[in-house]
C-alpha positions in Angstrom: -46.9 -94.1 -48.2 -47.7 -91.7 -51.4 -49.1 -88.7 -50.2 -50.2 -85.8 -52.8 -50.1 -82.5 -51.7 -52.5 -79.8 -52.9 -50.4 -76.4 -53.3 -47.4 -78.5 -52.8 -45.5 -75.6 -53.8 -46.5 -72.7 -51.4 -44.8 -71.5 -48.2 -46.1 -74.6 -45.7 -46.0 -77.3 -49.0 -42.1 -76.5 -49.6 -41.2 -77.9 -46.4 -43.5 -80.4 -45.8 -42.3 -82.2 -48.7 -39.1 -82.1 -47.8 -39.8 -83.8 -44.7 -42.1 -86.5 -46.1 -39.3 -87.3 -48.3 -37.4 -87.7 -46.0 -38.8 -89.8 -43.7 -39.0 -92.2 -46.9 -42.4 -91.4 -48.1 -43.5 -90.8 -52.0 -45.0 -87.3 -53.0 -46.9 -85.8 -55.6 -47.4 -81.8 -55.9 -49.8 -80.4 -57.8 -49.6 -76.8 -58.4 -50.5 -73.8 -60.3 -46.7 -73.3 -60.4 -43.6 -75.5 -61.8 -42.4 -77.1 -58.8 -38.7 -76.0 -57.9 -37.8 -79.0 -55.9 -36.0 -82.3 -58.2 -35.8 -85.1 -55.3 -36.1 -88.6 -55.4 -39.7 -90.1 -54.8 -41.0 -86.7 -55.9 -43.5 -86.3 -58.5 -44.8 -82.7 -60.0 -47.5 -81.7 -61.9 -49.3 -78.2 -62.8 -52.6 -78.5 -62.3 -55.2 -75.4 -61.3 -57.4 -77.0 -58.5 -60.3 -74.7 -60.0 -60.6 -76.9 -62.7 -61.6 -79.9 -62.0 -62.6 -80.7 -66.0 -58.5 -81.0 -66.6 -57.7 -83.5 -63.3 -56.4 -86.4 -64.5 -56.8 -90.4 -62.8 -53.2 -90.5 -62.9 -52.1 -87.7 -60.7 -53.8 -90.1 -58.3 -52.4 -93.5 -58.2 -51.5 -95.2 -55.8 -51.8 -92.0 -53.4 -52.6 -93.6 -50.4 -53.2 -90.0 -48.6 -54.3 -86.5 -50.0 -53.4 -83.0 -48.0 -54.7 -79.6 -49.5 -53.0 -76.6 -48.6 -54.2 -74.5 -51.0 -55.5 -70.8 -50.3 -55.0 -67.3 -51.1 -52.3 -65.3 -48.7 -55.4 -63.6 -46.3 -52.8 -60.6 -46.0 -54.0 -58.8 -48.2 -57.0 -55.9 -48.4 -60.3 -57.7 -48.5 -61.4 -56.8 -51.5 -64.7 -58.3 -53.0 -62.0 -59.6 -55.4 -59.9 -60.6 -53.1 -62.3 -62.1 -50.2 -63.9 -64.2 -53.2 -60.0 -65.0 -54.5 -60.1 -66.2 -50.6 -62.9 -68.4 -50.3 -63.0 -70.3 -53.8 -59.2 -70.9 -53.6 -60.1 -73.0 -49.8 -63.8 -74.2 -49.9 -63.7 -74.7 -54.2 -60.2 -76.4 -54.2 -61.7 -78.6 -51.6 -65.0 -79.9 -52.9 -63.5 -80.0 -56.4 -61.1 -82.8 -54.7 -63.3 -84.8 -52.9 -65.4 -84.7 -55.6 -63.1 -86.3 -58.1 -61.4 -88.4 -55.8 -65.0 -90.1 -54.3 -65.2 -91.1 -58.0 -62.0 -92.9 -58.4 -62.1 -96.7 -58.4 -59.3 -97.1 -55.6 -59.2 -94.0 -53.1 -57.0 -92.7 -50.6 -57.1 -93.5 -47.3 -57.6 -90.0 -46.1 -57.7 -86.7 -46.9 -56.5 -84.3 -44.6 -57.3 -80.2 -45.1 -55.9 -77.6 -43.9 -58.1 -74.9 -41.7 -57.0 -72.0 -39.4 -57.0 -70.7 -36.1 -59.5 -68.3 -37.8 -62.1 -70.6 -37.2 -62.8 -69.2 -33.7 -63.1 -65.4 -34.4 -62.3 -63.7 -31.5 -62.6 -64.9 -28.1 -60.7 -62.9 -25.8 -59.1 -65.0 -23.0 -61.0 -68.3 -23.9 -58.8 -71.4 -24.3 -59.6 -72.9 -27.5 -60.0 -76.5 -28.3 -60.9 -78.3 -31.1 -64.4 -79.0 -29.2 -65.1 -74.7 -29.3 -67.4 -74.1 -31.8 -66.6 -71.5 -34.3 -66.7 -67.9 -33.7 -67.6 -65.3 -35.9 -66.5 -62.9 -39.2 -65.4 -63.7 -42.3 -62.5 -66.1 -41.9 -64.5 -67.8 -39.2 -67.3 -68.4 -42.0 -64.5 -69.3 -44.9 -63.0 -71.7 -42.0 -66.9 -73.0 -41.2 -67.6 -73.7 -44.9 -63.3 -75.3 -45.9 -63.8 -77.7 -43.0 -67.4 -78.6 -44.3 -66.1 -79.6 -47.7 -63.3 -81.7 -46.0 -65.9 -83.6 -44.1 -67.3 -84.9 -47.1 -64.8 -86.8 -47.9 -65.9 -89.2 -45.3 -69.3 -90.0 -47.0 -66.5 -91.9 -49.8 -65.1 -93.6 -46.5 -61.9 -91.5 -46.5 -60.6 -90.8 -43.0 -61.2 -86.7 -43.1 -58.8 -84.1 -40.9 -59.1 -80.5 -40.6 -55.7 -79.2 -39.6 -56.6 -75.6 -37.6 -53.5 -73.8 -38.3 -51.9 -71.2 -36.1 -49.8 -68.6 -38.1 -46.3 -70.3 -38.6 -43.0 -68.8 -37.6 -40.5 -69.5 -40.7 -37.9 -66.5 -41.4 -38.9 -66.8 -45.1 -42.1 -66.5 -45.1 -45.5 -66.2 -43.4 -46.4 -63.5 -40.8 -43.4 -63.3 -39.5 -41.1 -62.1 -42.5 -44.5 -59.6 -43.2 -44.0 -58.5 -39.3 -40.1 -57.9 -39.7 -40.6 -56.2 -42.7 -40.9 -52.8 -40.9 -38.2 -53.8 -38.4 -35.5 -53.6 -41.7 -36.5 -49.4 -40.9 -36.0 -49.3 -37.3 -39.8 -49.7 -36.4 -42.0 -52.7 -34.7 -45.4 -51.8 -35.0 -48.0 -52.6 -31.9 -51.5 -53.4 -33.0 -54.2 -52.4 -30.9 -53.7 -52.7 -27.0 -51.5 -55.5 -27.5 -53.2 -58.0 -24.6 -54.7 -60.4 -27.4 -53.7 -63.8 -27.4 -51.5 -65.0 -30.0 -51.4 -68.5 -31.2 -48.4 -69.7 -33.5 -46.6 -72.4 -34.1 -43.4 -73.4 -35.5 -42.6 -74.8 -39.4 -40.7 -77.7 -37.7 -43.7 -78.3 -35.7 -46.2 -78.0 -38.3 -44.7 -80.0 -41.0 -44.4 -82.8 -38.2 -48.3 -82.4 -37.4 -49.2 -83.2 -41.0 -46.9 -86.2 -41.0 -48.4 -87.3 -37.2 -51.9 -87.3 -38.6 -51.6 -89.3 -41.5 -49.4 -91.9 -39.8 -52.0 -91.7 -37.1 -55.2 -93.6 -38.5 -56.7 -92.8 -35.1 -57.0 -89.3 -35.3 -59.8 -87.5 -37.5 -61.9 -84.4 -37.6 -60.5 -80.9 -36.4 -56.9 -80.7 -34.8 -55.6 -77.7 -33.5 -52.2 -77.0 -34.6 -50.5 -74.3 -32.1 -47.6 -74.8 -29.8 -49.5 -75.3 -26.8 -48.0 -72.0 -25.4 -49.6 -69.1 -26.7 -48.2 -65.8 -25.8 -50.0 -61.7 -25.8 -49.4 -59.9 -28.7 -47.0 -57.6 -27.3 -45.1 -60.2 -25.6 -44.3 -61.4 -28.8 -43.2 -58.6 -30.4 -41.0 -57.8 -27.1 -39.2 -60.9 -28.2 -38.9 -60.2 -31.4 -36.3 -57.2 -30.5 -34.3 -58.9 -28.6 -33.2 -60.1 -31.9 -33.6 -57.4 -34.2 -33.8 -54.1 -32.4 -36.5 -52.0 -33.6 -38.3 -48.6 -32.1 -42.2 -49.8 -30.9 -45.0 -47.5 -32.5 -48.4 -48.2 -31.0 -51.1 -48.1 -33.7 -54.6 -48.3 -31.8 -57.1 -50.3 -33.0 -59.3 -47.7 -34.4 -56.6 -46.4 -37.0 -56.0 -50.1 -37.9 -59.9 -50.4 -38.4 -60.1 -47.3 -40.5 -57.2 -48.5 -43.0 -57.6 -52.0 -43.2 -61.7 -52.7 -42.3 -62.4 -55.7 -41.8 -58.9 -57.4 -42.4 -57.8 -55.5 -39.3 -59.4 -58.8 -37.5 -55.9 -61.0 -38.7 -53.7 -58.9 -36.0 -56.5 -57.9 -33.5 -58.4 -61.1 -32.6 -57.8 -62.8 -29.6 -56.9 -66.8 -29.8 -55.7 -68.9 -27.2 -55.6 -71.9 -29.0 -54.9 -75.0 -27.1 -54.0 -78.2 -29.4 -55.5 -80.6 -27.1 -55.7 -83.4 -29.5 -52.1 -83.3 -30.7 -51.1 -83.7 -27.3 -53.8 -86.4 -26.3 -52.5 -88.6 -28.9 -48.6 -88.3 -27.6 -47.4 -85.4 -30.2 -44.0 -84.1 -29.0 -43.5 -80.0 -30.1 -40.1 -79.4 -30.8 -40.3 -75.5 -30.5 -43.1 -75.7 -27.5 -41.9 -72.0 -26.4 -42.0 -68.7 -28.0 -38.5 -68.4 -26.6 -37.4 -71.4 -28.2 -38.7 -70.7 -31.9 -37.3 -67.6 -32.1 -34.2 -68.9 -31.1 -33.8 -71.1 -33.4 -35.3 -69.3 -36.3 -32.6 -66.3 -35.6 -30.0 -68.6 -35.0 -30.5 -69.5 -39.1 -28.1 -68.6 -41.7 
C-alpha cells in the first residue's frame, strides 16, 4: 500500500515510517520540515497543512491510505497563543485534508487521525473504552472537535479512524524524556496524590496499531490505543527509579494548579483507558506491561 503521513516527520511519524517501510509499504511525508529520513519507497515533501491553497494533486497519487499526526506539543503553557497553536494545528490540519482529498478524482481508502486519551477528561477510576463518551476541559473539547473533522471523511466514502492515543514511552522523546529531564538532577517529581490512573503505551506498540488499522478494513471509528495495563501515577514513577535513581519530591496539586492553570490537567487527570477494540480484533502488544516497556526502553543504547 502507499500511505501518506501528515507530520510524517514528528516524534510518532519518525518511527512509523520506518516501520511501514519496512513491512514493504510506500510512504509519503508531508511536513513543515525537510524530512531527515532517505529510504527506499520514501517520498518527502514540505507542505504547511494550514494551507490548503498550496496542496498539490500529486502529493496524493496513488495513496491508497492517509494518517494525520499533526499537532502542536500540548506541553507547553496554555497560552491563548498557544491553546489556539493547539487546536488549529489538530481540528484545521484535519478538515483542510478531508476537504481536499473528498475532491480528488481517485481517493484513498481511508483516512485514519490521530486523537488522544485526552478525549475523556478525568474520570477517576472509570475504565475507558472507546464506547465512553468524552469527558470534559479543553483537550477533551480539542479531542471532541479533531475526531469530528476525521468523521467527515466518511461522507467521501473513506473508511475514517480516530486513533485515541495514550502518551508514548520512547527514550527520545515524548513524556517520558520531558519526565526524566529532572531525574538528570537527582529529583523525580510526584504530581498531585499520585493515585490517578495512567495510560501509556509503547512506540513499538503504537507504530504497530497504525499499521493494524489500515491493514484492517474492518475496523473504523475511535480505537483506543493504551497497553491494556494501565498503572497509578506513582507506580510509574516508582519504576522509573529502579532505572535511574532519583530523590521523589511531592508537588501537590494545588501548587501545580497555581503554576501551570489549566495545563496542570496533562499530569493530574485520571485515565484508565482500556483498548478494547485493539484487542477485540486480535491485536498482540508487544510491551503489554509497564515492567516490560521500561525494560526494554532502558535496555537501549
Amino acid at each position: 500500500m502507499k500511505i501518506l503521513i501528515g507530520g510524517g516527520n514528528g516524534f510518532i511519524g519518525q518511527r512509523l515510517t520506518r516501520h511501514l517501510l519496512f513491512h514493504g509499504h510506500e510512504v509519503v511525508i508531508l511536513d513543515r520540515n525537510e524530512s531527515r529520513l532517505s529510504m527506499q519507497g520514501l517520498q518527502s515533501f514540505k507542505a504547511d497543512l494550514l494551507r490548503p491553497e498550496l496542496f498539490e494533486k500529486r502529493w496524493f497519487q496513488g495513496v491508497d491510505a492517509v494518517i494525520n499526526l499533526s499537532g502542536k506539543n500540548i506541553f507547553s503553557l496554555w497560552t491563548t497563543k498557544n491553546r489556539r497553536a493547539i487546536r488549529e494545528s489538530r481540528i484545521t490540519a484535519n478538515k483542510n485534508l478531508v476537504s481536499f482529498i473528498s475532491a480528488l478524482e481517485r481517493k484513498p481508502k481511508a483516512f485514519i487521525s490521530a486523537s488522544a486519551v485526552g478525549y475523556y477528561g478525568d474520570r477517576g477510576d472509570m475504565t475507558l473504552t472507546e464506547q465512553t463518551s468524552h469527558g470534559n476541559g479543553f483537550l477533551a473539547e480539542v479531542c471532541v472537535a479533531w475526531e469530528a473533522e476525521a468523521r467527515k471523511a466518511e461522507q467521501s466514502g473513506l473508511r475514517s479512524v480516530q486513533v485515541r492515543t495514550a502518551p508514548v514511552l520512547e527514550r527520545s522523546g515524548g513524556m517520558l524524556a520531558q519526565v526524566l529531564k529532572s531525574f538528570d538532577f537527582g529529583l523525580s517529581f510526584l504530581f498531585g496524590s499520585g493515585t490517578n490512573w495512567f495510560s501509556w503505551i509503547h512506540m513499538e506498540d503504537i507504530v504497530n496499531a497504525y499499521r493494524f488499522v489500515i491493514e484492517h478494513e474492518s475496523i473504523s471509528g475511535p480505537v483506543n490505543a493504551s497497553s491494556p495495563h494501565p498503572v497509578r501515577f506513582r507506580d510509574f514513577m516508582n519504576l522509573l527509579r529502579q532505572y535511574r535513581k532519583a530523590l521523589p519530591i511531592p508537588i501537590p496539586a494545588f501548587v501545580l494548579k497555581m503554576v501551570l492553570q489549566e495545563t496542570a490537567d496533562v499530569v493530574l487527570f485520571s485515565q484508565r483507558m482500556h483498548p478494547e477494540k485493539l484487542l477485540k480484533a486480535g491485536f498482540r502488544f508487544l510491551y503489554p506491561t509497564l515492567g516490560d516497556a521500561l525494560k526494554e526502553i532502558f535496555s537501549q543504547k
